[in-house]
C-alpha angles and dihedrals in degrees: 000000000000114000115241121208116228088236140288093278084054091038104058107007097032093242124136105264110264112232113275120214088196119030093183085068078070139062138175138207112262116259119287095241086067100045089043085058104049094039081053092057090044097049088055094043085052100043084050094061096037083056090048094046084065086061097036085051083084094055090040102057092046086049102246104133097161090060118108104268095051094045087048090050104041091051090045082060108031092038104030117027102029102058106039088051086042086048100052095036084056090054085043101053111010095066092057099037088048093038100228136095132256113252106241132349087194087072084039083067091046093053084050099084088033102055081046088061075084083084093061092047089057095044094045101052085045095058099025103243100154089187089049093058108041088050085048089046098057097047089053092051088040087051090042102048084052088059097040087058091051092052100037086049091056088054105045078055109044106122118259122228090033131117106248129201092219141033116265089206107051090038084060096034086057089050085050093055101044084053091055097038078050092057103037087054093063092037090062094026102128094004111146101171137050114296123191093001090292115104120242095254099055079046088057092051091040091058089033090061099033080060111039096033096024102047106018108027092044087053094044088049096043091043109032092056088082101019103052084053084052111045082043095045088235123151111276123262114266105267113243134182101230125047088234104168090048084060102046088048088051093048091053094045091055091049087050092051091048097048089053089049102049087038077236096152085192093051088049097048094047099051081042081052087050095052094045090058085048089052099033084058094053094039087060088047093058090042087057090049090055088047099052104030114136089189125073113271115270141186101270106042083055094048085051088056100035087048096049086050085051092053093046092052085045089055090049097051093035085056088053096054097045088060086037113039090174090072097089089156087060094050088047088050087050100049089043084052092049110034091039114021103037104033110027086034096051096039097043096036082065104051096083098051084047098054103042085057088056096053095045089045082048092041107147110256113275123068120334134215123238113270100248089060087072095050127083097212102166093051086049094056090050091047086054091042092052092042084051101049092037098053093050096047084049096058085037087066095045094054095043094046094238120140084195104057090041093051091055092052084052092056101041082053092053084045087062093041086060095049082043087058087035091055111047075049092060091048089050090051097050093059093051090048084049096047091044 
């Protein structure tokens, strides 16, 4: 049976919830069985690319991206981890910031084995296993197009007239783009030859992009406008009637597409140069959160501003590559920043901290512990340290041509994939050892 939440007084205060005339107005995080499942599934996923990124270190470092260990890697991550912690962050947090409730966590159960048919993909285009992939594929777009339905429907009924914690539009406009980086990845999937005029490898950085600035930055920056001032007690951003800064990092990434498809260096730099004001925004937003907390540091607030630096390095060297094509080392280090270091960084770094606020709002009824007891935040901050120091000796590795700096970095990072699963552990325990 779903849990249900007493109300959002109980829930966050400890009142007894006050009678609501339209409970639509409303809406409350998904039950802390569901998010725990599908953070479970995300921190394995994770922990298994990490672990392939030790054996990809070696590829990487002789500049060889498209080899089997990096392409294992990249889809464990980009199949398998990203969505299910994007997933369960979006139950968590959408329901609240739109202020209606998901349709049914019965069909959010159902999506669960088939996001994980991410796992199958990787393992398929590593090995080569055509049959293996495309099964995998479609479980991860069945499973997908079940989430997708659950989110679009939260916006098509979030309440009009009233004051909401996160945009509408660039919460759609990140959906959009998740549904096109899905099917040009099947359309190109296998394709060793030109298609539409455009050759393999610009489609690779087409559907790249439309995923990882598309899909994962959009919904950071639309999200984390309101969520990064919350979770740091930091005053709230300035209300505002139009999501601005969405729309000017939609209308970079589409130069930048089009410059990739049309081979126009200026087209692409200026759409990169787009992006970077975008970023650069939301890098000086999150400056001004560290400035002004009132809370202790945690984990996520520093993945939000490591993974911002990491963006704004990838822009730098992506911008490198795009005047130079012959510097195949700077567009590896660009993919690794942004792939890595902004988007799993910033997702995953978030999943402990998550998870520990769903199972204080579902807290059993009698006294409840303060929310921090719940939350590990030194072992986050080491988690976040060793991700930090393990990304850039990566790249440095990459760049510098050494396997065995970048397989240092590899390791550091799963080092900090261990301390992610340890973590989220330590968070489930503590509730049991509170609850007795």
């Amino acid at each position: 049976m779903d849990e249900k939440p007493q109300g959002p007084q109980d829930a966050f205060i400890g009142l007894r919830p006050l009678p609501l005339t339209n409970k639509r107005a409303v809406g409350g995080p998904v039950s802390r069985t569901l998010l725990a499942a599908y953070f479970a599934g995300a921190g394995l996923c994770w922990l298994a690319a990490t672990i392939a990124t030790i054996f990809a270190a070696d590829d990487l470092a002789k500049a060889q991206p498209l080899a089997t260990a990096p392409v294992l890697a990249v889809h464990l991550l980009a199949l398998g981890a990203l969505p299910l912690a994007v997933s369960g962050a979006s139950f968590h947090l959408l329901p609240v910031m739109l202020r209606n409730d998901l349709p049914s966590q019965r069909a959010l159960w159902v999506a669960l084995p088939l996001l994980a048919g991410g796992i199958l993909v990787a393992s398929g285009v590593g090995s080569g296993a055509e049959t293996r992939v495309w099964i995998g594929a479609t479980a991860v777009s069945s499973g997908l197009a079940i989430v997708l339905w659950e989110v679009g429907t939260l916006i098509v009924r979030a309440p009009r007239g009233r004051t909401l914690i996160t945009s509408r539009a660039g919460v759609a406009l990140a959906c959009l783009h998740v549904v096109a980086a899905l099917v040009l990845g099947a359309v190109i999937f296998d394709q060793d030859r030109p298609f539409a005029g455009i050759g393999y490898e610009r489609w690779l950085l087409i559907h790249l992009h439309l995923a990882l600035v598309g899909w994962i930055a959009l919904l950071i920056l639309t999200v984390g406008r309101n969520l990064a001032p919350m979770l740091a007690l930091a005053p709230a951003a300035p209300p505002r009637r139009w999501p601005i800064h969405e729309l000017v990092l939609v209308l970079g990434l589409w130069l930048l597409l089009a410059g990739l498809a049309s081979s126009s260096r200026a087209v692409t730099v200026a759409g990169a140069l787009v992006i970077a004001l975008a970023v650069g925004r939301f890098a000086a937003f999150v400056l001004r959160i560290l400035k002004t907390r009132r809370g202790r540091l945690e984990a996520p607030l520093a993945h939000l501003a490591v993974g911002a630096f990491f963006l704004l390095q990838a822009i730098g060297l992506g911008l490198a590559a795009a005047l130079d094509p012959n510097r195949h080392r700077f567009a590896i280090a660009y993919v690794v920043l942004l792939l890595l270091g902004w988007a799993g960084g910033v997702v995953i770094g978030h999943m402990t901290k998550l998870l520990s606020l769903s199972l204080w709002v579902w807290w059993p009824p009698g006294p409840r512990p303060k929310q921090a007891a719940l939350y590990p935040r030194a072992l986050g901050l080491a988690e976040t340290v060793a991700f930090l120091v393990g990304v850039e000796v990566l790249v440095g590795g990459i760049l510098a041509a050494s396997p065995w700096l970048a397989r240092g970095g590899a390791v550091l990072v799963c080092v900090s994939a261990v301390l992610t699963v340890a973590g989220m552990t330590a968070t489930w325990a503590r509730r049991a050892r509170e609850t007795g």
